[in-house]
C-alpha positions as CSV (number, residue, x, y, z in Angstrom):
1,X,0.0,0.0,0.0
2,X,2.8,2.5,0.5
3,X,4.2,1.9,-3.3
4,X,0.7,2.9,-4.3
5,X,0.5,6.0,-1.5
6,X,3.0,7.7,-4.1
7,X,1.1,7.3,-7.1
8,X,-1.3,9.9,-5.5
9,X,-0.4,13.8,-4.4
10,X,-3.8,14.1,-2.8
11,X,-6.8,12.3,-2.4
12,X,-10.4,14.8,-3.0
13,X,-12.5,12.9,-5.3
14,X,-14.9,9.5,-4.9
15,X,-13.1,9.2,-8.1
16,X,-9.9,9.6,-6.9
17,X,-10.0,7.4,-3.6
18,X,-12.1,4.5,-6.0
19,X,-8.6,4.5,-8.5
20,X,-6.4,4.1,-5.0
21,X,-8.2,1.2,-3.8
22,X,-8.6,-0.9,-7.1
23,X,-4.8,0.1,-7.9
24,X,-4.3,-1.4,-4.0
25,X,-6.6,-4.3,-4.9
26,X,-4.7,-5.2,-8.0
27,X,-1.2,-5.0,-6.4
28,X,-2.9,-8.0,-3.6
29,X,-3.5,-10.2,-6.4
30,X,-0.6,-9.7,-8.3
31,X,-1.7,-7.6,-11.3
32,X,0.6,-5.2,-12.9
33,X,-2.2,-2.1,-14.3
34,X,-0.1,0.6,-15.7
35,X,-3.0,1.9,-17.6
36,X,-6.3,1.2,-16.5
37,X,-8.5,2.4,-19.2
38,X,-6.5,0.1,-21.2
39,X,-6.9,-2.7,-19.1
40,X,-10.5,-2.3,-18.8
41,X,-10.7,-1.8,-23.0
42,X,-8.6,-5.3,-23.2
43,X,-10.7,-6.9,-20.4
44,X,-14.3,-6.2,-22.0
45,X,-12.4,-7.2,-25.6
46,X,-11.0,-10.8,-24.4
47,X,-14.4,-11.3,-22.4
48,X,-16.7,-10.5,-26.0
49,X,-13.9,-12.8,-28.0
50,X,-14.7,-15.8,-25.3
51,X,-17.9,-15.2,-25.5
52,X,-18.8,-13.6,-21.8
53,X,-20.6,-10.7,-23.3
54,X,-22.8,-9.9,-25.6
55,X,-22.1,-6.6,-27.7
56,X,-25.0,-5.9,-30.0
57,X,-23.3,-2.9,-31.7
58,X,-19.8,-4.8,-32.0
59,X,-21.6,-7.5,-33.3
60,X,-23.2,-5.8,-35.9
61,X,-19.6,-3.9,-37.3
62,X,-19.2,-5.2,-41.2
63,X,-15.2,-4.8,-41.1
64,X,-13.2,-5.9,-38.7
65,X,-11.8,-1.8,-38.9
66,X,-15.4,-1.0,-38.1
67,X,-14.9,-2.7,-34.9
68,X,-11.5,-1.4,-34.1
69,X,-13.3,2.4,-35.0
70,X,-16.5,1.0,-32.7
71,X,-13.8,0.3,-29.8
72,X,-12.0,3.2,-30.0
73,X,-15.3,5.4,-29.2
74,X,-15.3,4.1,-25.6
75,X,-11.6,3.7,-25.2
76,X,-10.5,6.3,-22.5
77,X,-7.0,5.6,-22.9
78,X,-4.2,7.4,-24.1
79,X,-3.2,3.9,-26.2
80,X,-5.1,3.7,-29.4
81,X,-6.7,0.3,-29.8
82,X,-5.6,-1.5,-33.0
83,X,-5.7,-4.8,-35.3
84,X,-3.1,-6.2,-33.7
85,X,-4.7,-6.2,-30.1
């Protein structure tokens, strides 16, 4: 929990104090998030692929770059995602 402490100047938000404790839940279980909007993006991708979720709008994409351009609209991450994720 101290590693984490320094990822943080100050605490205000719900927002804020709901990022500490995931990133201090991830770090118990062993998980490595330098990006969590990316995470979450891959998480919600490899759970559709397996077949976890259904994703009416993904599901109705022609192209496969319709899907990546679908993606992309709810991808808060600085890191673009792209055909070869």
């Amino acid at each position: 929990m101290h590693t984490k402490k320094k990822l943080f100047n100050c605490l205000r938000t719900q927002s804020e104090w709901e990022n500490f404790f995931l990133k201090v839940d991830m770090n118990a279980c062993g998980m490595i998030v330098k990006d969590l909007d990316w995470s979450v993006i891959m998480s919600i991708v490899m759970g559709y692929r397996c077949g976890k979720f259904i994703i009416p709008d993904l599901d109705r994409c022609e192209t496969v770059q319709d899907k990546i351009d679908w993606i992309n609209t709810y991808n808060d991450s600085k890191r673009k995602f792209k055909i070869s994720d």
